[in-house]
VEXDREN-2710 file (C-alpha; in Angstrom, 1 decimal):
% VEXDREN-2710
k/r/px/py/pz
1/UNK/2.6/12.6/-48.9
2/UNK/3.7/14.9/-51.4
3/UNK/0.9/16.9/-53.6
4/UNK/1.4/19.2/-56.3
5/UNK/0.1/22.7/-56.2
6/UNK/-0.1/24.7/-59.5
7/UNK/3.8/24.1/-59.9
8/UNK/5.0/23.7/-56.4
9/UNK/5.1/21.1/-54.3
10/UNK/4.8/21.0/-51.0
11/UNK/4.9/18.2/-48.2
12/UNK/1.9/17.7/-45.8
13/UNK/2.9/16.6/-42.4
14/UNK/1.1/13.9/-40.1
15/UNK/1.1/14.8/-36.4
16/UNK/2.6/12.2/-34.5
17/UNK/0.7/10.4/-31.7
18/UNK/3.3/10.4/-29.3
19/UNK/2.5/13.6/-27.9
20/UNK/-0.3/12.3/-27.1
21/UNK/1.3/9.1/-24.9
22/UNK/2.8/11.4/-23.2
23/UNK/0.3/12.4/-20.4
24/UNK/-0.8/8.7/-20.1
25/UNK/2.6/7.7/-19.6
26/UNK/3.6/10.2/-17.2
27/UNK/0.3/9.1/-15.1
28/UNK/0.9/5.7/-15.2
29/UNK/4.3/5.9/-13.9
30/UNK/2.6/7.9/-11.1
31/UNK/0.3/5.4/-10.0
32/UNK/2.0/2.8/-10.2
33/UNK/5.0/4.5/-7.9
34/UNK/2.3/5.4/-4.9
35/UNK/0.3/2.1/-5.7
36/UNK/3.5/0.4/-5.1
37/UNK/4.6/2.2/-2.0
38/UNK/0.3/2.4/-0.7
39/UNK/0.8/-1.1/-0.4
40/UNK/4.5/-2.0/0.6
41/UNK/5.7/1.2/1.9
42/UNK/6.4/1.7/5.6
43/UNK/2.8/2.3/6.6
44/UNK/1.6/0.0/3.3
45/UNK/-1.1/-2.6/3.6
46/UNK/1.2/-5.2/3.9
47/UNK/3.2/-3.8/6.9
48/UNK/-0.4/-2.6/8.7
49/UNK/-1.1/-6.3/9.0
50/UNK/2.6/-7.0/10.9
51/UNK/2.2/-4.1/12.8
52/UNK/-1.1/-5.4/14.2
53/UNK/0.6/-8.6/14.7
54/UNK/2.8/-6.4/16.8
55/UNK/0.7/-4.9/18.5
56/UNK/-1.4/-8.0/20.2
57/UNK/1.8/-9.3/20.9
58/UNK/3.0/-6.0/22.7
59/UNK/-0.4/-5.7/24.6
60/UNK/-0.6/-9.4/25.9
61/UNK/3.3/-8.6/27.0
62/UNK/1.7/-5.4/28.5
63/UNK/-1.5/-7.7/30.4
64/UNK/1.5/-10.1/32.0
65/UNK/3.3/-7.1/33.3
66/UNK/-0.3/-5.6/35.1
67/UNK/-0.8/-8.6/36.3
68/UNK/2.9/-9.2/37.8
69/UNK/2.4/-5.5/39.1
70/UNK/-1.3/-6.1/40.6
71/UNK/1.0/-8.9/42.3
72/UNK/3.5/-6.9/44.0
73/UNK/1.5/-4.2/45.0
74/UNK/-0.7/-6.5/46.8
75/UNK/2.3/-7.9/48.7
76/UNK/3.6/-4.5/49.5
77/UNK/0.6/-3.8/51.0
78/UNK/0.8/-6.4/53.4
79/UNK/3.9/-4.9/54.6
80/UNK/2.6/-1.3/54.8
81/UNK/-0.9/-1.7/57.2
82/UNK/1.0/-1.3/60.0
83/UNK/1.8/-4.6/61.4
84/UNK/4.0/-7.2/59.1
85/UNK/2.6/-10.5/58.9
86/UNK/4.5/-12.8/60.3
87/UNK/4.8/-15.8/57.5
88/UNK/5.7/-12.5/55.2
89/UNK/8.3/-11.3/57.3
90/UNK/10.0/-15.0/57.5
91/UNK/9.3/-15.6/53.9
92/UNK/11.5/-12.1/53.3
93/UNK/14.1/-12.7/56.1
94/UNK/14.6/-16.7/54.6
95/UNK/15.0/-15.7/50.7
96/UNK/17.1/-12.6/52.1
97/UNK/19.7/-14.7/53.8
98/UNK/19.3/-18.0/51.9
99/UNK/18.3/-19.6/54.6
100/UNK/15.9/-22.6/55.8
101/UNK/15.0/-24.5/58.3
102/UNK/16.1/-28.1/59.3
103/UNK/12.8/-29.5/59.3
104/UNK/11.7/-27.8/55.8
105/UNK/11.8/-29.2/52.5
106/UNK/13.9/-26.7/50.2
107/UNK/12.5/-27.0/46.9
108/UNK/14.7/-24.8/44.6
109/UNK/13.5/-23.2/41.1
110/UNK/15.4/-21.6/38.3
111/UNK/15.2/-17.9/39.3
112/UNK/13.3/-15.7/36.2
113/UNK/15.0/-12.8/34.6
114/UNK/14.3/-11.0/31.9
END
């Protein structure tokens, strides 16, 4: 706008109102870069739920092996009291050297590895 004083003129300025965007904006863009990454970064809401996932599947791996463990540490006991059983120590002997009896039935799985 231009006004005339006595003879001069003079020019009146309007502040702009981007100065004022300008702290909005910059916390906007902050927001919505750690609101992005709060919920798909690496430890993200989205990936919490896959790594609980995860982990149920790692501890029922982990309850197979205790019970597999609890399984062999009862048959090693047998052969530590002192005296080997008997059916052990042929059981262990036969699987050993692949060997049977003629009057046994042989039944023959598929062996389990890992």
């Amino acid at each position: 706008m231009w006004f005339r004083r006595s003879n001069l003129w003079t020019r009146q300025h309007r502040r702009r109102r981007t100065g004022a965007l300008i702290v909005p904006a910059i916390a906007v863009a902050f927001l919505a870069y750690f609101g992005f990454h709060a919920f798909h970064g690496e430890f993200g809401i989205y990936n919490s739920h896959r790594l609980d996932a995860r982990a149920a599947a790692v501890k029922g791996q982990l309850a197979a092996i205790k019970t597999e463990r609890e399984e062999l540490e009862q048959r090693v006991q047998l052969l530590h009291d002192g005296t080997i059983e008997k059916d052990m120590l042929d059981e262990q002997a036969r699987r050993a050297l692949n060997l049977s009896r003629e009057d046994e039935v042989t039944i023959y799985r598929p062996s389990v590895k890992d």
